[in-house]
C-alpha positions in Angstrom: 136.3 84.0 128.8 136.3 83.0 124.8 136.8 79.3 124.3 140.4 78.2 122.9 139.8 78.7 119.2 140.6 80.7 116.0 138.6 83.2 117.7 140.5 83.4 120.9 142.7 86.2 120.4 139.2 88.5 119.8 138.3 89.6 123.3 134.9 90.0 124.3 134.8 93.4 123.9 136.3 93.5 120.4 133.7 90.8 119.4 130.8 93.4 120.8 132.0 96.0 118.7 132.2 93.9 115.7 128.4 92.7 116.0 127.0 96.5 116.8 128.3 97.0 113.3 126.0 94.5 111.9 122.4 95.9 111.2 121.0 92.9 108.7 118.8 90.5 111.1 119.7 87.8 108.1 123.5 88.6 108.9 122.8 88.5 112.9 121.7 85.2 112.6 124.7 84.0 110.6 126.6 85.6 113.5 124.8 83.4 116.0 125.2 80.4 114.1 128.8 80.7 113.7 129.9 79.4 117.5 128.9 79.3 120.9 131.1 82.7 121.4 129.4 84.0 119.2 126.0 83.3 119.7 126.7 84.7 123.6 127.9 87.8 122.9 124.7 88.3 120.5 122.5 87.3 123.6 124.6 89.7 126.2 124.6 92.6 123.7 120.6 92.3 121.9 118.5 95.1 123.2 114.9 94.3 121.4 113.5 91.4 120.7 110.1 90.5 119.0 108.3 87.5 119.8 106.5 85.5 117.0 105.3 82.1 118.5 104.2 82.3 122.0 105.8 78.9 122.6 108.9 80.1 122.7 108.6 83.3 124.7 109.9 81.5 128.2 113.0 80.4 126.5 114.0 83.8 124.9 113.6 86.0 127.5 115.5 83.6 130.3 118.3 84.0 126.7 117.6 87.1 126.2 117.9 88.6 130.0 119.4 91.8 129.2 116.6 93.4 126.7 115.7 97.1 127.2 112.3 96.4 124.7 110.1 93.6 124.3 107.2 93.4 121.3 104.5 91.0 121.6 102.5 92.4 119.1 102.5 89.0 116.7 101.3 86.8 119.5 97.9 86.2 119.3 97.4 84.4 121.6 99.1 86.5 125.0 96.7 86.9 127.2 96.0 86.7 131.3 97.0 83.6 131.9 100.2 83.8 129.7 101.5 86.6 131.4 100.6 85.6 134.8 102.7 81.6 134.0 105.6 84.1 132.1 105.8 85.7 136.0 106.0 83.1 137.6 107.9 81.2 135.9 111.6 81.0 137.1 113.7 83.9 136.4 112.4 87.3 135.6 115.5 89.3 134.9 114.4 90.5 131.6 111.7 92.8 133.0 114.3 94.7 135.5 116.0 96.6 132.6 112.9 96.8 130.4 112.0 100.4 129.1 109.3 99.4 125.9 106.8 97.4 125.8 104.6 96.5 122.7 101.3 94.6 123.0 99.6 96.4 119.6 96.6 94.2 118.9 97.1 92.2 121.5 93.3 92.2 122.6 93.2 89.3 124.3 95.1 90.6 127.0 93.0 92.3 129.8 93.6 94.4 132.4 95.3 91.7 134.9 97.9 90.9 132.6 98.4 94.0 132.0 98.6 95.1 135.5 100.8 92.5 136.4 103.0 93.5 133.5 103.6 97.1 134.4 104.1 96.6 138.1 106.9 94.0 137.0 108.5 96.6 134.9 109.5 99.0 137.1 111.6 100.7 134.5 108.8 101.0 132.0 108.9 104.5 129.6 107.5 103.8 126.5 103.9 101.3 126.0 101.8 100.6 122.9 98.5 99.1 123.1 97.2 100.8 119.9 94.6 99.1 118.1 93.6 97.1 121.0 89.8 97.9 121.0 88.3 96.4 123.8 90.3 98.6 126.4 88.4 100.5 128.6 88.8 102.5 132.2 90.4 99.4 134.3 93.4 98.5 131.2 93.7 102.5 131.5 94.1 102.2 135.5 96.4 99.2 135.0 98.7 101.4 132.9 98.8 104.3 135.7 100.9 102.5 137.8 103.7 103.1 135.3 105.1 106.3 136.9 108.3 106.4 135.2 106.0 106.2 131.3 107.3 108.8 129.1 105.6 107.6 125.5 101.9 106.2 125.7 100.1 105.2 122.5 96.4 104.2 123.0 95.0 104.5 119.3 91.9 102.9 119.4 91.2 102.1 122.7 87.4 102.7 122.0 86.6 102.0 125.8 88.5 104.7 127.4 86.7 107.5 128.4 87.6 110.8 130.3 87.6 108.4 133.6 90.3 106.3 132.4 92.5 109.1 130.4 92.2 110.9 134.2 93.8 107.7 136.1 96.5 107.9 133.3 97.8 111.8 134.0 97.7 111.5 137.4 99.8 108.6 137.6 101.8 109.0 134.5 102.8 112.7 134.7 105.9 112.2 133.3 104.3 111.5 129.7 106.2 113.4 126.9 104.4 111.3 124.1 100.6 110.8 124.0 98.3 109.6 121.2 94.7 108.8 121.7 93.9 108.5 117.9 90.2 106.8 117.9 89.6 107.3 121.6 85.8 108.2 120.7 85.0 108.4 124.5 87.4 111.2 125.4 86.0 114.7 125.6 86.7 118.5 126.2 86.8 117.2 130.4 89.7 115.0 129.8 91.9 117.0 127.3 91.3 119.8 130.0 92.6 117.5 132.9 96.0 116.2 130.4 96.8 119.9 130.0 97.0 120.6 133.5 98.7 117.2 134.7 101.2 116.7 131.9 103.6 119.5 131.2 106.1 117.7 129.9 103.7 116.5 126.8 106.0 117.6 123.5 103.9 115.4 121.2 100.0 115.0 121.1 97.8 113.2 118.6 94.0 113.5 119.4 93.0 112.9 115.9 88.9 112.0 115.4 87.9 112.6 119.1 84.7 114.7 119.3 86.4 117.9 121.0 85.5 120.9 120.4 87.7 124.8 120.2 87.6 124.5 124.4 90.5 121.5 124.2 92.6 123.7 122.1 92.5 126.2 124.4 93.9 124.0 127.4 96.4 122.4 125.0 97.5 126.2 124.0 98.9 126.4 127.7 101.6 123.2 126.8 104.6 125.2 126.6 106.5 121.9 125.9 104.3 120.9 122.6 106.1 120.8 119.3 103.9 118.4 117.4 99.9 118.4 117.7 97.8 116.3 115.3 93.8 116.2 114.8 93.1 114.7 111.8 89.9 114.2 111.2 88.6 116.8 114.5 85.0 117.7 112.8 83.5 120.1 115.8 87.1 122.3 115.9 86.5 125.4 114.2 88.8 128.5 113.8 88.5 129.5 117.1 90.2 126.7 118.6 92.9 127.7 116.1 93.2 131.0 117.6 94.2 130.0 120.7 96.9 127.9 119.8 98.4 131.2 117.9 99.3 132.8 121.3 99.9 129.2 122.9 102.5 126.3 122.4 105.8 128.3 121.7 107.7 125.2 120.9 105.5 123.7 118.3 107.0 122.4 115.0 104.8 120.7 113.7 100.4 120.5 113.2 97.9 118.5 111.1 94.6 119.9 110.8 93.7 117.6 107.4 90.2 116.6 107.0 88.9 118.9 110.1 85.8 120.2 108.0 85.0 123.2 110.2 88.6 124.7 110.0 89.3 127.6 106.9 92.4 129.6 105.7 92.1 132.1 109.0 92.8 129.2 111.5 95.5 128.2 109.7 97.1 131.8 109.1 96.6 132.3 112.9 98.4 129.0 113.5 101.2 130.9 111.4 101.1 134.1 112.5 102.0 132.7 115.9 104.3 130.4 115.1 107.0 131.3 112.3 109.2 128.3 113.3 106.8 126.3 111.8 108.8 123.0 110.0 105.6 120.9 109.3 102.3 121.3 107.8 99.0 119.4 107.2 96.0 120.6 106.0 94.9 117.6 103.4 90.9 117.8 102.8 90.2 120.5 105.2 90.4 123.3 102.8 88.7 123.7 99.3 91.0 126.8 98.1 93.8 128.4 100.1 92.7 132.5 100.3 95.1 135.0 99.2 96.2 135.9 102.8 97.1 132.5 103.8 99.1 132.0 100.5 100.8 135.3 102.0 101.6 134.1 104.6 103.6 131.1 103.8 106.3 133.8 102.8 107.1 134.1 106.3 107.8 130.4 106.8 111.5 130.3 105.8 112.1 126.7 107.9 109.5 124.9 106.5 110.4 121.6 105.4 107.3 119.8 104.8 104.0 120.6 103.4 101.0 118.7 102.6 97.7 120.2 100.8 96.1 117.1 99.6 92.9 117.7 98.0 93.2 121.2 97.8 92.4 123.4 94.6 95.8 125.1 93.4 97.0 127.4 91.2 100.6 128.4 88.9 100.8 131.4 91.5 100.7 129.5 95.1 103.1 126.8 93.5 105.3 129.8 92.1 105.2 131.2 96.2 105.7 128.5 97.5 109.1 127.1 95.2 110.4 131.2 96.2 109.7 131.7 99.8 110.2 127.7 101.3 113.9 127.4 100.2 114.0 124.9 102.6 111.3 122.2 101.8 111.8 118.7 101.4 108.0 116.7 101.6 105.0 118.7 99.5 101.8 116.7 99.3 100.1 117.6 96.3 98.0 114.3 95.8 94.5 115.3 94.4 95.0 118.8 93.8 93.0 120.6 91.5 94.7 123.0 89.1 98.6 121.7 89.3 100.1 122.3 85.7 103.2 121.7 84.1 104.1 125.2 84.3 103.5 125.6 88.7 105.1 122.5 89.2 108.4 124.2 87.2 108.0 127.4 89.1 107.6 125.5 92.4 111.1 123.0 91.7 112.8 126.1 90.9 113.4 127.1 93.8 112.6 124.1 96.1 115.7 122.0 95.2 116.1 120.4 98.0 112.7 118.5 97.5 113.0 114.6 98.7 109.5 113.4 98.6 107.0 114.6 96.2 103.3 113.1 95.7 101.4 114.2 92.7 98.8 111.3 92.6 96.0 112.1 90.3 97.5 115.4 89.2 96.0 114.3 85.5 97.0 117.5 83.6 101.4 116.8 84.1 103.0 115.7 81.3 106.8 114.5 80.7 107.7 118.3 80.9 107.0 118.4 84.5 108.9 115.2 85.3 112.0 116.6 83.1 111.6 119.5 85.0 111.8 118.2 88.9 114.7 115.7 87.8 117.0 118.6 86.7 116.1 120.8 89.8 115.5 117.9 92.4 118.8 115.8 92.2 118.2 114.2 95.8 115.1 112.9 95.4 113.7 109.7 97.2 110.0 109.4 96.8 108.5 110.7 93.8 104.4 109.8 93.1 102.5 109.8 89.9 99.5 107.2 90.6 96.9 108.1 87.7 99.1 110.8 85.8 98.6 109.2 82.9 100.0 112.2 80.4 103.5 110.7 81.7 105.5 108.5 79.2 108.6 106.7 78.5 110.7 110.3 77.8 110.6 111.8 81.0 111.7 108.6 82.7 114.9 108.4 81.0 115.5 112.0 82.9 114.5 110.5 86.0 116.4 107.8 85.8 119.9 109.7 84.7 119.6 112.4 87.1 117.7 111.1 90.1 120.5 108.3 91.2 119.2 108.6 95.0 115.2 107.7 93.9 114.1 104.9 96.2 110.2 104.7 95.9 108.7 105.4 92.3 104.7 105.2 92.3 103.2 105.2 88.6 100.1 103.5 89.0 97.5 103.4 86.1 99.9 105.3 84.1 99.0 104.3 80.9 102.0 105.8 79.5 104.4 103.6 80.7 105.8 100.6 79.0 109.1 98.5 78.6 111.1 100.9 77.4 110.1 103.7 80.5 111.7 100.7 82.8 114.7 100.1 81.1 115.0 104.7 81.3 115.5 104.0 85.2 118.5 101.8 84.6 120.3 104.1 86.7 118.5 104.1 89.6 120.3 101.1 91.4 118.9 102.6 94.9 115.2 101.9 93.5 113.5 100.0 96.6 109.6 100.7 96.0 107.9 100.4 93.0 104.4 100.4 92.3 103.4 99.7 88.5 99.8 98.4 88.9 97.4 98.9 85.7 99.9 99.7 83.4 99.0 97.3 80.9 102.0 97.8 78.6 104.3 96.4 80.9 105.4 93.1 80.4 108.2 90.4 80.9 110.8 92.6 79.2 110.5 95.6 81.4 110.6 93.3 84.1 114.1 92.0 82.9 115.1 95.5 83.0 114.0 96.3 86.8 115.7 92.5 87.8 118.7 93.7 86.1 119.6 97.6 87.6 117.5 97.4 90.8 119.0 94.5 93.0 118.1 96.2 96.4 114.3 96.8 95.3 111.9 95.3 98.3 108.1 96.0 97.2 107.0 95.4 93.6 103.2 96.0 92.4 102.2 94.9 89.2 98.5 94.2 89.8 96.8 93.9 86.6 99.7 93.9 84.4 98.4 91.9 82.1 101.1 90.8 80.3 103.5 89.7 82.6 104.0 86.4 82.4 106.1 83.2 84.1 110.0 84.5 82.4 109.1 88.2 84.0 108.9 86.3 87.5 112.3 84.2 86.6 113.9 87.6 85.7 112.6 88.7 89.2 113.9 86.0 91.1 116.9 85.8 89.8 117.7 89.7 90.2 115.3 90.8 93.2 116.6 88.4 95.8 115.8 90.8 98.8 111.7 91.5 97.5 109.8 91.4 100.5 106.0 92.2 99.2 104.9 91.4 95.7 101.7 91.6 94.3 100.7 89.7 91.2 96.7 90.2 91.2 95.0 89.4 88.1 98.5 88.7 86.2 96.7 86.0 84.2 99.4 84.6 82.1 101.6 83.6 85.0 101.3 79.7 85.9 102.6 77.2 87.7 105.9 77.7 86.1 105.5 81.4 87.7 105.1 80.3 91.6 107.9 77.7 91.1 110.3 81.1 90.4 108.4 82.8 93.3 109.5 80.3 95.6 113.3 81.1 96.0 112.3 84.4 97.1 113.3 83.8 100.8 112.9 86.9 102.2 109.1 87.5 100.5 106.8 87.9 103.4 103.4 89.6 101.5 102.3 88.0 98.6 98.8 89.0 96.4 97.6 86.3 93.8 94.0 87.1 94.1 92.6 86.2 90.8 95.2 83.9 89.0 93.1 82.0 87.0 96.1 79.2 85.9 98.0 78.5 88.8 96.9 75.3 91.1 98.0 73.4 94.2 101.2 72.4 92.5 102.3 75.8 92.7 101.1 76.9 96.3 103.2 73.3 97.3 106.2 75.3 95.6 105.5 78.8 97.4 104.7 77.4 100.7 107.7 75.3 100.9 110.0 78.1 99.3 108.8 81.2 100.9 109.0 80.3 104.7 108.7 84.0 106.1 105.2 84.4 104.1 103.0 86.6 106.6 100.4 87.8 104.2 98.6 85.6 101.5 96.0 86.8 99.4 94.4 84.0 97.3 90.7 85.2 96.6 89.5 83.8 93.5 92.4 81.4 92.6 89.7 78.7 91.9 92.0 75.8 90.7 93.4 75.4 93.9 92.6 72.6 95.4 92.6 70.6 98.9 96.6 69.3 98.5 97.7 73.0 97.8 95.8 74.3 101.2 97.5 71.2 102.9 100.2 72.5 102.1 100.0 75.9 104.0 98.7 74.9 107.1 102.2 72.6 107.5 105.0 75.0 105.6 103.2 78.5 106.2 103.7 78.4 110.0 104.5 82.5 109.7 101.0 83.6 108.3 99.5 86.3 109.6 96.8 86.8 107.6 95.3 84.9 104.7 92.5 86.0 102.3 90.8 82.5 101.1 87.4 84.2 99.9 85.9 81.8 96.9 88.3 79.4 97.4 87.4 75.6 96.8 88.9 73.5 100.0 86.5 71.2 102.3 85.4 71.4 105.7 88.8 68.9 106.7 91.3 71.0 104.9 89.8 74.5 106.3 90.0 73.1 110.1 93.7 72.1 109.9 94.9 75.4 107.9 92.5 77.8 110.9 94.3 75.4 113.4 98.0 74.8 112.0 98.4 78.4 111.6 99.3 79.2 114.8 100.0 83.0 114.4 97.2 83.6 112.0 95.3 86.7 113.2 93.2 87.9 110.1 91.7 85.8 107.9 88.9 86.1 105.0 86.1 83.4 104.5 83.8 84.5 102.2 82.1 82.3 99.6 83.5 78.9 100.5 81.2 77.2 98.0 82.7 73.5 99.7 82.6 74.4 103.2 79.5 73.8 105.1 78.3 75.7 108.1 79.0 73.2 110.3 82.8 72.7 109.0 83.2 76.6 109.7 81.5 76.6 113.0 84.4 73.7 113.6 86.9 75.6 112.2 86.2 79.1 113.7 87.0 77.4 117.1 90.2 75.9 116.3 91.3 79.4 116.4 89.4 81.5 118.3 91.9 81.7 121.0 94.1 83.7 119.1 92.2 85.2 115.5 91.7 88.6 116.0 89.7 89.9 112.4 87.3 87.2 109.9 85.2 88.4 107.5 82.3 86.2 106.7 79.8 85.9 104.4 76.3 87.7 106.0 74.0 84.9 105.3 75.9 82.5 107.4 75.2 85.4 110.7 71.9 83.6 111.7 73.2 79.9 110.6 76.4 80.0 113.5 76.4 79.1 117.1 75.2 82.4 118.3 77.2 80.8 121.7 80.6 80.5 119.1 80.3 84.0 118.0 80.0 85.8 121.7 83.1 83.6 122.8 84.9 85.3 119.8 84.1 88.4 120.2 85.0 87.9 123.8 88.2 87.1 123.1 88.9 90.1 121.1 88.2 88.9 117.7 86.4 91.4 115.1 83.4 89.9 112.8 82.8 91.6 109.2 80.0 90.6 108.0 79.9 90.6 103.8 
């Protein structure tokens, strides 16, 4: 029952249908902060949670009891031993219920833990280990006891072999999801032995495994299958193609980019058999699309996305495409050869339904073009023009009157653009994403214009924008409250002054300064204390920082990820307490510490070697290191990059 309060004539159940309306995790916490009630209800109803300090996983989950997905992915430092005391320990309500599981990069988790994890989660349909390299057979045979798994991703898992993919389809037959992305072990034998276990598979990624045409031909017999991806599948020739045209009725949906041994006749036999076709990829796998496949496309009237990066164009396949695909809303045009002003109008002539558009380093459009697409293409989200550096100022005032729903605007080292091109978009309040690195004629004016129309924008580049100075950041921070990554990389005019602005940015979590040759520790103090959900830091080359500015960090900048302090001048002190203070810290960059001796990074390293999972170091220091430190990281999942 609610307590006796100005809340008590809100049952529980009115209270549950208040907070389901509220999708901000900012205004969730207000919610919980409001009253005991409140904060209740929040725990009774929350479905997910994601764990960012180990410390306090115990405590959540025994709060939390009622969670249908749990993501561990930002905890370095899970492993056997955490899971097996998490067990144990008291209560275990939270793992009846639980459906996903996330452990992403959690490499220092072997197969024990991860044993013990599925057999505790009886419930278990969905698991991601992706990216966590060191798995092999024995973490595949852990995740075979989850008979009830529906959606397995295992992207780079470089251990697993056909063995281990085997012990999975047996015991997870159910499996309706499956990517193996990376698996560089898995053959023709195991792809052969998925097709025959797992009928149910709709979606299948087996992009850069060395198969051959003989695994297309067992996944042709998925009857289920609507989207197949295998990027990258060098050894898959045409053939393999052909067998998928009589196979996989259902399927929606295939990438066959960069696949170097595939040509025009796979793809028009992928077609041929499949007119239903809503999705296409075929980036860097094609030099020139024949006549017959261009002929084909005519017969794909529910197409909705289409992406040819890399490929050689011309006015006429534009012009078939914009008259035959009524119904696309994605083309991927980014390093075509060949696409002029005049395809590009013949092509938004008829596509106007377009929503996403990238035309990166299509050098030959000019304002025309853009005119063009924002009279025809009124709904569109996502337009890119990284490197089209015929566009200026005039077309942008088009954009920016018609294209009111435009969210992500990429015009990269387009020299063309200036002041007066940002202030054109003053319409375009929905503007979220905006990339404006290299355009050198940018400068604290234009930024005034973005911090005035754009209030909801969340990712700003302006690396090597020269001329942006300190009042460009004050416009910013006054205007762009909700920016979440910002990069300010070789912006050499901003100071001090500049970081103090940045530093009432509370919601910034990736920040790039590499390079910033006048700011020092007195503005780090003002970022680190400011910016309290920073997770990315990129400070390579900013030289005046000293000592007190790293100090800093390691005690305000308890959410860092990952931190690039490459030619940076700290000590051997400071550069122990930042590798151990930063308790989530998983990546980190060490090159060319011209203060830090070998045996304050030897010190250092294992300060953190429980739980860092990527350092780059510099390559002369390989021979100088414990040889007995550098096994025990490796051991506990960490990659070395040697510069």
């Amino acid at each position: 029952m609610l307590s006796e309060s100005v809340f008590g004539v809100l049952t529980e159940d009115l209270l549950m249908r208040v907070l389901g309306r509220i999708n901000s995790d900012a205004d969730r916490k207000s919610w919980r902060l409001v009253c005991k009630d409140f904060l209740r209800v929040e725990s009774l109803t929350r479905r997910n949670i994601r764990i960012l300090r180990i410390e306090f996983l115990l405590l959540l989950l025994k709060k939390y009891s009622n969670i249908d997905s749990l993501d561990l992915s930002l905890c370095p430092r899970i492993d056997d031993r955490a899971v097996s005391v998490l067990l144990s320990h008291g209560s275990v309500n939270w793992t009846k219920g639980l459906r996903k599981l996330v452990l992403s990069r959690a490499t220092g988790l072997g197969y024990v833990g991860l044993e013990q994890l599925v057999q505790a989660c009886p419930q278990l349909e969905e698991i991601d280990v992706s990216h966590c390299w060191g798995y092999g057979d024995r973490e595949a045979a852990a995740l075979s006891s989850a008979a009830r798994l529906r959606e397995l991703n295992m992207d780079k898992c470089l251990g697993v072999t056909d063995i281990g993919l085997a012990k999975i389809v047996v015991g997870c037959s159910r499996l309706e999801r499956l990517s193996l992305k990376w698996c560089l072990e898995i053959s023709d034998l195991g792809i052969d032995l998925l097709c025959k276990k797992c009928l149910e598979l709709k979606f299948l990624d087996v992009s850069y495994l060395k198969i051959t045409s003989k695994s297309l031909r067992s996944i042709a017999s998925l009857l289920k299958l609507e989207i197949f991806a295998m990027v990258g599948c060098s050894l898959v020739e045409d053939e393999g193609l052909r067998f998928l045209e009589k196979g996989c009725p259902l399927l929606k949906a295939i990438d066959v980019s960069r696949c170097d041994c595939v040509s025009s006749s796979g793809i028009i036999s992928i077609i041929n058999g499949h007119g239903g076709l809503e999705q296409i990829d075929a980036g860097y796998c094609l030099s020139e699309p024949s006549a017959p496949l261009v002929e084909c496309l005519k017969n794909l009237k529910q197409l909705s996305i289409i992406r040819i990066d890399g490929v050689r164009v011309s006015d006429f396949i534009l012009l078939t495409i914009g008259t035959h695909c009524k119904s696309l809303v994605e083309l991927g045009l980014s390093k075509c050869i060949g696409v002029t002003n005049m395809g590009v109008m013949h092509l938004v002539s008829g596509c106007g339904s377009l929503k996403i558009l990238d035309m990166t380093c299509c050098r030959f459009i000019t304002d025309a073009a853009i005119s063009t697409i924002a009279d025809s293409c009124p709904d569109l989200v996502c337009l890119k023009l990284e490197s089209c550096d015929m566009v200026t100022e005039n077309c942008l005032y088009q954009l920016g009157s018609s294209c009111l729903l435009l969210e992500e605007l990429d015009l990269t080292d387009c020299s063309g653009i200036n002041d007066i091109a940002l202030r054109n978009l003053w319409r375009c309040s929905e503007l979220v994403r905006l990339k404006l690195g290299l355009c050198i004629n940018i400068s604290d004016i234009g930024l005034a214009h973005i911090a005035y129309n754009c209030p909801k924008m969340t990712e700003l580049d302006l690396y090597r924008c020269v001329r942006v100075g300190d009042d460009g950041l004050a416009a910013l921070a006054s205007g762009c409250k909700k920016l979440m990554k910002l990069n300010l990389s070789y912006c050499n005019r901003i100071t001090d002054r500049g970081m103090e602005y940045i530093s009432h940015l509370g919601e910034l979590s990736d920040l790039e300064l590499r390079g910033l040759s006048n700011i020092s520790s007195v503005g780090i103090q003002a970022v680190a204390v400011g910016c309290k959900r920073l997770a990315d830091l990129d400070l390579k080359h900013c030289e005046k920082i000293d000592d007190s500015g790293f100090w800093a960090l390691a005690f305000y900048s308890q959410n860092l990820r990952q931190i690039n302090l490459s030619y940076c001048n700290m000590s051997d002190v400071v550069l122990c307490m930042l590798m151990g203070n930063l308790k989530r810290l998983q990546d980190a960059k060490l090159v060319h510490l011209s203060k830090v001796t070998v045996k304050g990074l030897d010190l250092a390293l294992r300060t953190c070697c429980g739980r860092i999972k990527k350092v780059k170091l510099q390559s002369s220091l390989r021979f100088m290191l414990c040889s007995e430190l550098l096994e025990t990281i490796h051991a506990r999942g960490c990659k070395i990059r040697w510069d």
